[in-house]
C-alpha positions in Angstrom: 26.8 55.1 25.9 28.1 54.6 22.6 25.5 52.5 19.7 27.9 49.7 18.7 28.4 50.2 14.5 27.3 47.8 12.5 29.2 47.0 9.3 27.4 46.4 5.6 29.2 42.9 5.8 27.0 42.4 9.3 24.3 43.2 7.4 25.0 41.6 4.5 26.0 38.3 6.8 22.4 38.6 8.4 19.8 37.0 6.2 22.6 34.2 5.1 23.6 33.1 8.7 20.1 33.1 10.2 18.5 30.9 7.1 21.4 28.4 7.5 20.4 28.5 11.7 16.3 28.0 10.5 17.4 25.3 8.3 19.2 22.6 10.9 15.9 23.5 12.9 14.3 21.8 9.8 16.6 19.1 10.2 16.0 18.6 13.8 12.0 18.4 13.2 12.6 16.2 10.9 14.9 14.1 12.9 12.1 14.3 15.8 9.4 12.8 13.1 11.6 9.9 12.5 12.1 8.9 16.0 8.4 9.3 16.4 7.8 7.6 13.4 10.0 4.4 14.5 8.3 4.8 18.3 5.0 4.6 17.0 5.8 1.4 15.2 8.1 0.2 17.0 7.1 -3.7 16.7 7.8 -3.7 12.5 11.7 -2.4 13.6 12.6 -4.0 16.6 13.7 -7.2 15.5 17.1 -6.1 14.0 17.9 -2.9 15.8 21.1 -2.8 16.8 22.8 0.7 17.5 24.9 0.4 14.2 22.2 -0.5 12.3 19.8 2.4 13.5 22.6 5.0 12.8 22.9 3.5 9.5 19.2 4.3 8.7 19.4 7.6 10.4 22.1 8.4 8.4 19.9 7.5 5.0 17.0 9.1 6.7 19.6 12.2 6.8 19.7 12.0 3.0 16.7 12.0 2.4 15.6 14.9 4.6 18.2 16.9 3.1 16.4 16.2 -0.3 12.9 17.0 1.1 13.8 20.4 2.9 15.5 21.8 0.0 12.8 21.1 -2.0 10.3 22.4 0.2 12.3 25.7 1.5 13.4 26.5 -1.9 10.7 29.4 -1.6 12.7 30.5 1.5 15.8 30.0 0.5 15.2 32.4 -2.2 13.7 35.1 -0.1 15.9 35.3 2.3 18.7 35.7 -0.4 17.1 37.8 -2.7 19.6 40.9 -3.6 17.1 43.7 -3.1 18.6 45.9 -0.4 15.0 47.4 0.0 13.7 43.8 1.5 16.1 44.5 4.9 13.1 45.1 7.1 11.1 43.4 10.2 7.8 43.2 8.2 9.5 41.4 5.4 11.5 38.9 7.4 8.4 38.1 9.2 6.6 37.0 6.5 9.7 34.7 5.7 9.0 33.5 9.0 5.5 32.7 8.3 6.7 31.0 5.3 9.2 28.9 7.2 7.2 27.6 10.0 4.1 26.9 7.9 6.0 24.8 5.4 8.1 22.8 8.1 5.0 22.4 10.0 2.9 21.2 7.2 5.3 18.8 6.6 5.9 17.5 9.9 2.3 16.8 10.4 2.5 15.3 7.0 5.1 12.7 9.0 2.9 12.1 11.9 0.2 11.2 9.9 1.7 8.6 8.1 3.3 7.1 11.4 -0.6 6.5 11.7 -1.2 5.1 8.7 1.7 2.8 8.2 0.9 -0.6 9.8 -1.9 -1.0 6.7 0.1 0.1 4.0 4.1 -0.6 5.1 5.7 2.1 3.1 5.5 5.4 3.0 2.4 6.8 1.4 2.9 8.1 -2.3 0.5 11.2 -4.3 -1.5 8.0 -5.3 -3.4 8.0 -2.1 -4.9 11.0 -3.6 -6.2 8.8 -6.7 -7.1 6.3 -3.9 -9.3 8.1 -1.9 -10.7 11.0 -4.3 -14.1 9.3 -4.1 -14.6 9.4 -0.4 -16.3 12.2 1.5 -16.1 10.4 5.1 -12.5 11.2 5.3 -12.8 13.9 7.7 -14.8 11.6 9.8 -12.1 9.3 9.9 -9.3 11.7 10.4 -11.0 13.1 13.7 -11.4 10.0 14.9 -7.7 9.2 14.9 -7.2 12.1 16.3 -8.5 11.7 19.5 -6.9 8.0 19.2 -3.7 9.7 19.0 -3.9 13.1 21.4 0.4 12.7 21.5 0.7 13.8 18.3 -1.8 16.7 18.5 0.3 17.4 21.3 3.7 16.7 19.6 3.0 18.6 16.8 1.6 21.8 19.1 4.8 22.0 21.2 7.3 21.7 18.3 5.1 23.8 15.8 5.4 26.6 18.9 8.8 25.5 19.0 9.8 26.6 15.6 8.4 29.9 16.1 9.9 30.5 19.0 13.5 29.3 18.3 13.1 30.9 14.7 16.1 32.9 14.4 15.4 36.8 12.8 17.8 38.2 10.8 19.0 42.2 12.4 17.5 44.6 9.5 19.2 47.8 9.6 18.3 49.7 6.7 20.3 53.2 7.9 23.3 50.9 6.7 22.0 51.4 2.8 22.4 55.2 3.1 24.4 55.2 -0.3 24.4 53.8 -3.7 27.3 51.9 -2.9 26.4 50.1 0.0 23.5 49.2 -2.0 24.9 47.6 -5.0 27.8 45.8 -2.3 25.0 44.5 -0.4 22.6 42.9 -3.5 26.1 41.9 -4.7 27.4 39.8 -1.6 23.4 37.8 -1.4 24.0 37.3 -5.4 27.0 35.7 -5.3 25.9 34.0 -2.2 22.4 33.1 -3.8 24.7 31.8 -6.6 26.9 29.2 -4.3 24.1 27.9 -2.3 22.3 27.0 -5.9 24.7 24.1 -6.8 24.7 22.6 -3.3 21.0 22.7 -3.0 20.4 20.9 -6.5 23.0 18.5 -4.9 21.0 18.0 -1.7 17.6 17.4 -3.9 19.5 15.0 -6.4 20.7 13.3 -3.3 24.8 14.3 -3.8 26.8 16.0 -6.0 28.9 13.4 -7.5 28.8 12.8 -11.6 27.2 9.3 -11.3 24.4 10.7 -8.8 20.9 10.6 -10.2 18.1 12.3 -8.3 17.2 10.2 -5.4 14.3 7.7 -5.9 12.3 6.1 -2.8 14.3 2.8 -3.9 17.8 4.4 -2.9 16.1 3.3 0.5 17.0 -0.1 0.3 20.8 0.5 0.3 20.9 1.7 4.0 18.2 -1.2 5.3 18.6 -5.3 5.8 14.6 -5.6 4.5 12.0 -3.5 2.8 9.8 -2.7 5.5 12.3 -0.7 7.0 12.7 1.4 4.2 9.9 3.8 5.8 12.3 4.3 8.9 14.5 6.1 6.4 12.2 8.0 4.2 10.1 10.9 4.9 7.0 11.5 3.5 7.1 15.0 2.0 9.8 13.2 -0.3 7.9 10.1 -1.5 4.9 12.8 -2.1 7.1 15.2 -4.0 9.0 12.5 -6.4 5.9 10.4 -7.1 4.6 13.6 -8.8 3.6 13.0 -12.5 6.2 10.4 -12.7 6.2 7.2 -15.2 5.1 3.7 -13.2 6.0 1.6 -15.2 9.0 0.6 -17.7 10.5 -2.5 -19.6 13.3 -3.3 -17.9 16.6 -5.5 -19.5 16.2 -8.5 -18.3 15.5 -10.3 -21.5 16.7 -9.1 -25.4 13.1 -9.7 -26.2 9.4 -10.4 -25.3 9.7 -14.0 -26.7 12.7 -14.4 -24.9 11.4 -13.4 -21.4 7.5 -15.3 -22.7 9.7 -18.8 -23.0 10.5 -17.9 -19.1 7.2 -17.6 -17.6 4.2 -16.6 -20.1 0.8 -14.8 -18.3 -1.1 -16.3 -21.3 -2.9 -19.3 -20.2 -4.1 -21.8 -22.9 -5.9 -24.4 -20.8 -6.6 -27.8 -21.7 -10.0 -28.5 -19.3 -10.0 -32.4 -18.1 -14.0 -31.6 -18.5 -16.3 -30.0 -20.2 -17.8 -26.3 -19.1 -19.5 -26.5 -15.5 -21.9 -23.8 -15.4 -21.6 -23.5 -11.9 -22.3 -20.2 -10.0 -19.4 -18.4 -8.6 -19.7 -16.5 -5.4 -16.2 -14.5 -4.3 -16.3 -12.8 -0.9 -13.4 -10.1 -0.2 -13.2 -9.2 3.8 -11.9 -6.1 4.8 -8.4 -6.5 6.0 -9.5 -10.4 7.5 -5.6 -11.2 7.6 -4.3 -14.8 8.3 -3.4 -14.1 11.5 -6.5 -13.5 13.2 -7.7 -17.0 11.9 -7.4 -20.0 14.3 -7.9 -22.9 12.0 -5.1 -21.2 9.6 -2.6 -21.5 12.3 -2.4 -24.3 14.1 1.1 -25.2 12.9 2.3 -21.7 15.0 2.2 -20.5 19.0 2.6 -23.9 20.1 -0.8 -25.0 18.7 -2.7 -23.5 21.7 -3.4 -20.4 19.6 -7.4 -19.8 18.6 -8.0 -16.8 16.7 -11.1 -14.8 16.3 -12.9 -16.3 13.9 -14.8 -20.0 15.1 -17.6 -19.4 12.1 -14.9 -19.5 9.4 -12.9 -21.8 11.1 -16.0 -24.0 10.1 -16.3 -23.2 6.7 -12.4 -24.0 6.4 -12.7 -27.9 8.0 -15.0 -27.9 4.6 -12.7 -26.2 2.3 -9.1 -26.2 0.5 -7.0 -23.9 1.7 -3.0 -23.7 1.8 0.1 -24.0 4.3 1.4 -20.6 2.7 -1.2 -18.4 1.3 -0.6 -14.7 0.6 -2.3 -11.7 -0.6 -0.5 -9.1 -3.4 -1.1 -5.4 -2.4 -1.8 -3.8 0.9 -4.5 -2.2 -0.1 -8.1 -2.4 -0.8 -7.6 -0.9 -4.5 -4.5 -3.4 -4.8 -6.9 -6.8 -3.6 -9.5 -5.6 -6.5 -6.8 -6.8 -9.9 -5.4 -8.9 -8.0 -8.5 -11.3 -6.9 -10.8 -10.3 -9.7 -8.5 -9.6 -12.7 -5.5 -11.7 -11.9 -2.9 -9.0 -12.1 -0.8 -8.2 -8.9 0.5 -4.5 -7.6 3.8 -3.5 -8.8 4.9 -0.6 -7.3 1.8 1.2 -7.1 -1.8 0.5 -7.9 -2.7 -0.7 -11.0 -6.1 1.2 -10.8 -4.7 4.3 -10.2 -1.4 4.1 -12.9 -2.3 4.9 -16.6 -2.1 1.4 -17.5 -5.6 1.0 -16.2 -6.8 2.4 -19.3 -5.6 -0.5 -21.0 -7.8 -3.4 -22.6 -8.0 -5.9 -20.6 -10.8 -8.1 -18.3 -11.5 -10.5 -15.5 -13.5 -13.4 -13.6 -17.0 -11.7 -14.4 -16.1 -10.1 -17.7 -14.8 -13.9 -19.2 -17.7 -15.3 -17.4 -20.4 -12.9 -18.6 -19.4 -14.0 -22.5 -20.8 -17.3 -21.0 -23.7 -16.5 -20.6 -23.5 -15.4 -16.7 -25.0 -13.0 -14.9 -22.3 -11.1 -12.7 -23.0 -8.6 -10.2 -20.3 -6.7 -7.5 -21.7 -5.7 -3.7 -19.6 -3.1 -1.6 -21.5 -1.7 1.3 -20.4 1.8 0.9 -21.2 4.5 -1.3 -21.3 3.9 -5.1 -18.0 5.3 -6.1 -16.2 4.6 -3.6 -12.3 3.5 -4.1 -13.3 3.5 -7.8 -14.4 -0.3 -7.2 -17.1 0.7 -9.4 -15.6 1.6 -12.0 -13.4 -1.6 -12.2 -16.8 -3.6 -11.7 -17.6 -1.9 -14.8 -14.6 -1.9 -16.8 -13.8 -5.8 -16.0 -17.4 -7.1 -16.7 -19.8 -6.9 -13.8 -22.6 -5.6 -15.0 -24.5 -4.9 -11.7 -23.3 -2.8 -9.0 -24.8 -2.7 -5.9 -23.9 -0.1 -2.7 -25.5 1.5 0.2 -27.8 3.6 -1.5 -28.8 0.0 -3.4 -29.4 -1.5 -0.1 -30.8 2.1 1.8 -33.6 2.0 -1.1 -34.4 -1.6 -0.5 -37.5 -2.0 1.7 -36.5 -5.8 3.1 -33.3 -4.1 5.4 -32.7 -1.5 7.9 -31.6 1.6 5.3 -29.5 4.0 6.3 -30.3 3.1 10.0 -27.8 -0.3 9.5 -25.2 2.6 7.9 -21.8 2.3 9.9 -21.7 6.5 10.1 -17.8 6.1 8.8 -17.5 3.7 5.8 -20.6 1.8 5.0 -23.7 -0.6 5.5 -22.7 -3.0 8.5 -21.4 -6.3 7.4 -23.9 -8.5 8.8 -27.1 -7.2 7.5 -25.3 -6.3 4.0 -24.2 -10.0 3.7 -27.6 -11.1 4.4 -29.3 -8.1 1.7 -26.1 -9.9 -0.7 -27.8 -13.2 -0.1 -31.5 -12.1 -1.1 -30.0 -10.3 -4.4 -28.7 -13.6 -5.2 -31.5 -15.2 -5.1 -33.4 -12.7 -8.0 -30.6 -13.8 -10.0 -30.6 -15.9 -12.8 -28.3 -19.2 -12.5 -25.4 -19.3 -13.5 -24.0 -16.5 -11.7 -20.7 -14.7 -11.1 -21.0 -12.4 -8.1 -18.3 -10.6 -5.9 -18.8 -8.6 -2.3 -16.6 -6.6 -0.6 -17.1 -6.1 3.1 -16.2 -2.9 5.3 -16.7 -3.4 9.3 -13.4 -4.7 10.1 -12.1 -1.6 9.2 -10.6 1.3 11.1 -11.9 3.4 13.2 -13.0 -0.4 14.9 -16.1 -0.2 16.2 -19.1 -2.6 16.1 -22.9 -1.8 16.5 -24.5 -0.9 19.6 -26.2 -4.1 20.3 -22.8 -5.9 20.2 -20.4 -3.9 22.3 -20.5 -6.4 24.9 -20.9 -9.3 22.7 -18.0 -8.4 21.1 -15.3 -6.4 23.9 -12.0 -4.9 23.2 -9.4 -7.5 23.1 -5.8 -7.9 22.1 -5.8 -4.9 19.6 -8.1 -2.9 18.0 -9.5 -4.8 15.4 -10.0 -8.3 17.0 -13.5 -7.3 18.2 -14.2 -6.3 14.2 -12.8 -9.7 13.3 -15.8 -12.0 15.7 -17.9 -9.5 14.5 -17.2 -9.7 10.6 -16.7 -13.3 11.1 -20.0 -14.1 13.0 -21.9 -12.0 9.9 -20.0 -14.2 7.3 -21.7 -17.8 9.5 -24.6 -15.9 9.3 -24.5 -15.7 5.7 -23.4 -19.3 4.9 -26.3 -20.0 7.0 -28.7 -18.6 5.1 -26.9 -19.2 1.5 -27.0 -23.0 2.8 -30.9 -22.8 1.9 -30.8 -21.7 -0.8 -31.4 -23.7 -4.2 -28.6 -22.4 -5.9 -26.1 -23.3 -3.0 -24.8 -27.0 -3.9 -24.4 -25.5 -7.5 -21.8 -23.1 -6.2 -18.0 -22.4 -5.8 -17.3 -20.1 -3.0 -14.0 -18.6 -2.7 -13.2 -16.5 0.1 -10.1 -14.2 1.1 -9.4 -10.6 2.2 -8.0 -7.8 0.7 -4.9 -6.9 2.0 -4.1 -7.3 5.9 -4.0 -5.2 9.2 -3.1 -4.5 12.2 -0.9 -7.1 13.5 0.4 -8.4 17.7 2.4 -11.4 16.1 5.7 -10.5 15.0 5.9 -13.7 12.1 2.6 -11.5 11.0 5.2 -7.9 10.7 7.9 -9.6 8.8 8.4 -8.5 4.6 6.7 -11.2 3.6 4.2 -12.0 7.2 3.2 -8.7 6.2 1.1 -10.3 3.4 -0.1 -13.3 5.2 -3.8 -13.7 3.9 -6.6 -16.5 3.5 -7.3 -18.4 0.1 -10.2 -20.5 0.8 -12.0 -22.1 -1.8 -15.3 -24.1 -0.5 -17.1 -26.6 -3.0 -20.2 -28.1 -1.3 -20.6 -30.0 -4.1 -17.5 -31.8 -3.2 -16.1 -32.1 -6.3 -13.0 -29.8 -5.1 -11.7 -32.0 -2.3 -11.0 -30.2 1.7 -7.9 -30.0 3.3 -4.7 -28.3 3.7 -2.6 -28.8 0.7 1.1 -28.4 1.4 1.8 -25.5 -1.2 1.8 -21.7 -1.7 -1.2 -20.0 -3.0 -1.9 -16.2 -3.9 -4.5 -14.0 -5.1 -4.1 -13.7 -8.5 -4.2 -17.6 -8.4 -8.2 -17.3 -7.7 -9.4 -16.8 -11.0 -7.6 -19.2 -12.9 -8.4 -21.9 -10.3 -12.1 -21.3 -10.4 -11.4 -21.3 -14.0 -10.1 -24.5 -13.9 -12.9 -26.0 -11.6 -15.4 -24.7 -14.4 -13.6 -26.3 -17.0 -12.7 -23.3 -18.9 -11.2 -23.7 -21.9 -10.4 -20.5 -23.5 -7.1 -18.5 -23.6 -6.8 -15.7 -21.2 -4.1 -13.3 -19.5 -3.4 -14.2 -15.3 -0.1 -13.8 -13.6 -1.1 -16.6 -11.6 -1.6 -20.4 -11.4 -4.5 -22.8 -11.6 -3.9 -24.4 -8.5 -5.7 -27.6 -9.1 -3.7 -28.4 -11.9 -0.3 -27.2 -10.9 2.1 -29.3 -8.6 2.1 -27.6 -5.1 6.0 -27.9 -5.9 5.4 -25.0 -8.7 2.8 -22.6 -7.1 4.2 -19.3 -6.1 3.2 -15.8 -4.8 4.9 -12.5 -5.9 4.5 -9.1 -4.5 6.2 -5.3 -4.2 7.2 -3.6 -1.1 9.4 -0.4 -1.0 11.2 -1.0 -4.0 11.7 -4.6 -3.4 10.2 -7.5 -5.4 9.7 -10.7 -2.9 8.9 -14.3 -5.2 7.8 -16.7 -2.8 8.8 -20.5 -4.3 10.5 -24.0 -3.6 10.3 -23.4 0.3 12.1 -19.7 0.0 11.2 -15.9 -0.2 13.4 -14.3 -2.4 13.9 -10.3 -2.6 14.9 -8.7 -5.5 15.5 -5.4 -5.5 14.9 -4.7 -9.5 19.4 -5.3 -10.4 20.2 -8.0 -7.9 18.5 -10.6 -5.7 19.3 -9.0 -1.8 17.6 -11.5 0.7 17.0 -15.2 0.4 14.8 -16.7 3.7 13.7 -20.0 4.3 9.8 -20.1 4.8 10.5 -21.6 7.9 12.4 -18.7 9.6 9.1 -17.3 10.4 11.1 -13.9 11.8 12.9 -13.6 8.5 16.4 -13.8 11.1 18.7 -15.8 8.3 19.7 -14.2 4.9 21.0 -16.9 2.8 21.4 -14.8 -0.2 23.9 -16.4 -2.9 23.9 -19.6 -0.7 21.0 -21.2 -1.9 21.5 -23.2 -5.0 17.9 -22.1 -6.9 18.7 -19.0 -6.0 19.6 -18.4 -10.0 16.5 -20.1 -11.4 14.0 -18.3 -8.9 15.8 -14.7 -9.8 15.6 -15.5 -14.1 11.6 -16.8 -13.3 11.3 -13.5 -10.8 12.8 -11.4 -13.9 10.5 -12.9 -16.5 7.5 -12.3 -14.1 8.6 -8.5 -14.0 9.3 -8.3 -17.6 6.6 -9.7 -19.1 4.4 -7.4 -16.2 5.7 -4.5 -17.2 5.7 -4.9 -20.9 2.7 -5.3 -21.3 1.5 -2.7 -19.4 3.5 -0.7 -21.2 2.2 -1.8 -24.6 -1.6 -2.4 -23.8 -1.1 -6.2 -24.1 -3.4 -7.4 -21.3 -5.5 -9.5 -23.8 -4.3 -13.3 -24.7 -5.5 -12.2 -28.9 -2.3 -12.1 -31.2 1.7 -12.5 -31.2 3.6 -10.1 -28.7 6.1 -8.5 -30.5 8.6 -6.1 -29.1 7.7 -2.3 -29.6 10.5 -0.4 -27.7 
């Protein structure tokens, strides 16, 4: 039987046709993390997922993973089409193989693993998680955890991983076809000239098209195949967010106003207060609770769920029949590290962490740094390791000038040590709250103090001796919730005997929130549905539920305010004891989409045009209204000054209220 001849231009063909074959298997993985991506959170896309719309976010997503495996094969691409005749053999093209299937593997796990961790953050995750979490050495810990949690994907990744090998298609190598110079030079030739017509069409692919007005493709190009932000993580991948967050500028002035004193007669962060009394040195106690959203609260929602709904949490829905606290009240990150400005500092996230941008080397202070100058003593508690999430380094930098952690409270001989240490994040809530209390009584009046909690926190689990005190229910983190909630009662019970306690403002609210089985609590704006709750046993600030809209970065000018404070100072915020609950507003960033929460609306604004205008009342965000509202125009210009006057003077390290802005551009 005759060997069938092979041609040079079979040869030639080889490499070309079997990289384009390997490459729509690239596609196809990616197009099996998407689908996995929306399964696994199904909930946050299911209310506006019609068949058009889902091919019209499969069809971004399409873009987007064209960007992402170009830039991640272009180490392939170029082997396989590298015009060295000598490189035609088995050994060679299998360590292209290896190089294929590792990258597209890494990367697909890369998308499972943010499927995970999606519901805290809603957005894909950016290199800053890598600023975020550089401190912590329990990551592992966690990360094993949610792996048995979620065995699918272990088991998803496995069989498409061994799928990609498998269906990995080899080029034929025959190298008896190179027998002369000729077929030599026509062979590195033909995979020149090829090499040289795939190169335009791949730096099209990574810049998103080819067309003159294309720019590369930024996670905000998103938003033009969605109806709201959230879904703008359907559409993106994370290898792409990852690769074009790399090194790249946060911030910039944008052109909203000719000039600072233009955009500062709009809305102005420098607040010159004119107290109604003089200074009240009272002690000011701030407690942030990890992830404690508005949802799981029952006193916070009696309005919703046909007012039959009760929550999680009967100890602070006690300290809230004492306390003000608001119809609409709203946190500004969805993260830990965004809470800390925000609460602390009075600056909100925009786009991505201030901590972790350069910005954060700027001047600039916050509750406990104005307070210390005072005369207070200020101190910050966080259960878990010093270091961790850099909250000690913003305690320093903004004016605390105690830090405690869990090898403050493992050293103290009063508590439990490391026996009360949670084995994952830190010290467990109720015995740290209670260690919090006794620090606060060595303290010398007045105070300014701060803790951050960590229980109701994944991986969910509570101590031993409370499993059945506290059973799985609903999701996850409701049993976290009675727990964290029963070991903040236990704290106001003991601070409540304390001499210092009548002589104290206590504000309370969470970081960011969590896991969520109410879909008004998945919407854009639900999304960032937290407590403000500001408890005077004094009095002097009256209880209730005040019909307004209240936000993080409101909490240190409203303490402010209760103090009688009377000194300039920087706060993208309100004072909300002075302002009309008309006036109060809440601003925050999601996927490339500002949202300004005012006069009954939420407006979203995508950075050139406003793109969604909700009533507050559509709970399930169901009725855009954009262009039919008639403040639409005055909430967009106040939005716009907001942004401009945020980003300028990050910019140009004007985070102080001391001297004239002037414009620097």
């Amino acid at each position: 039987m005759k060997k069938k001849k092979i041609s040079i231009l079979d040869t030639m063909a080889g490499p070309f046709a079997a990289m384009l074959v390997n490459l729509l298997m690239a596609f196809a993985v990616y197009f099996v993390a998407r689908v996995e991506f929306l399964l696994e959170n199904y909930s946050y896309f299911s209310s506006d997922l019609s068949l058009s719309h889902l091919a019209t976010m499969f069809w971004g997503g399409y873009i987007f993973d064209r960007s992402a495996i170009t830039y991640s094969n272009i180490l392939y691409i170029v082997l396989m089409l590298f015009p060295l005749w000598m490189k035609e053999n088995r050994l060679y093209h299998l360590a292209c193989k290896w190089v294929f299937v590792a990258v597209n593997a890494l990367t697909f796990i890369i998308n499972l693993c943010d499927s995970v961790y999606f519901p805290y953050t809603l957005r894909r995750t950016t290199t800053s998680v890598f600023r975020e979490f550089s401190n912590e050495n329990n990551l592992a810990d966690v990360f094993w955890g949610e792996l048995l949690v979620h065995w699918y994907l272990v088991l998803l990744a496995a069989v498409v991983i061994w799928g990609m090998w498998k269906l990995y298609l080899m080029p034929k190598t025959h190298r008896s076809q190179f027998a002369t110079t000729g077929q030599r030079l026509k062979f590195g030739l033909v995979q020149l000239l090829l090499l040289a017509a795939i190169t335009p069409l791949a730096v099209g692919a990574c810049r998103g098209g080819l067309g003159t007005g294309i720019r590369p493709i930024t996670i905000n190009n998103a938003n033009q195949y969605v109806h709201r932000p959230t879904e703008c993580a359907l559409v993106l991948n994370t290898p792409f967010s990852l690769m074009r967050t790399i090194g790249k500028d946060i911030f910039e002035v944008p052109d909203y106003f000719r000039s600072p004193e233009e955009a500062q007669a709009v809305f102005d962060p420098i607040h010159r207060p004119k107290p109604a009394h003089a200074f009240r040195k009272k002690n000011v106690v701030v407690l942030i609770v990890e992830s404690f959203g508005r949802e799981y609260i029952g006193a916070l929602n009696k309005m919703y769920f046909g007012g039959k709904y009760r929550g999680y949490t009967p100890q602070v829905d006690k300290l809230i029949a004492k306390s003000a606290v608001y119809y609409y009240s709203f946190c500004n990150g969805r993260k830990s590290i965004d809470g800390m400005p925000s609460i602390l500092s009075s600056i909100p996230m925009f786009k991505e962490p201030f901590v972790l941008t350069p910005a954060s080397m700027n001047t600039y202070t916050g509750l406990a740094g104005l307070l210390a100058k005072e005369g207070y003593q200020t101190s910050f508690f966080h259960g878990a390791n010093r270091g961790s999430m850099g909250f000690m380094a913003f305690a320093n930098k903004t004016g605390f000038q105690q830090y405690y952690g869990r090898q403050d409270y493992a050293a103290d001989p009063r508590f439990g040590g490391d026996a009360d240490f949670d084995t994952h994040w830190g010290i467990w809530d109720e015995p740290f709250l209670q260690y919090w209390c006794a620090k606060l009584n060595e303290m010398k009046q007045p105070f300014m103090t701060a803790c951050f909690t960590v229980s109701s926190h994944t991986p969910y689990v509570v101590p031993d001796k409370y499993k059945d005190v506290f059973p799985e229910e609903g999701i996850a983190i409701h049993k976290c919730i009675r727990y964290t909630d029963m070991a903040i009662g236990k704290f106001f019970e003991a601070a409540s005997r304390q001499p210092w306690f009548k002589n104290t403002i206590f504000v309370m609210t969470s970081d960011h929130t969590n896991l969520s089985d109410h879909k008004q609590y998945q919407t854009d704006i639900g999304g960032f549905s937290s407590p403000i709750i500001i408890f005077d046993p004094s009095g002097e600030v009256q209880p209730g539920m005040r019909n307004g809209i209240a936000q993080q970065i409101d909490i240190m000018p409203t303490v402010l305010s209760i103090l009688g404070y009377g000194k300039p100072y920087l706060s993208f915020g309100c004072d909300l004891m002075t302002t009309p609950m008309l006036d109060t507003y809440a601003v925050n960033y999601l996927n490339g989409v500002y949202q300004y929460v005012k006069h009954g609306y939420t407006m979203q604004f995508n950075g050139r045009k406003v793109v969604g205008m909700y009533k507050l009342t559509d709970l399930l965000m169901q009725h855009n209204l954009v262009d039919k509202v008639p403040l639409q125009r005055q909430m967009e210009r106040e939005l716009k000054a907001i942004i401009y006057q945020y980003m300028y003077r990050m910019v140009n390290d004007r985070l102080m209220p001391e001297g004239k802005i002037t414009d620097k551009r």
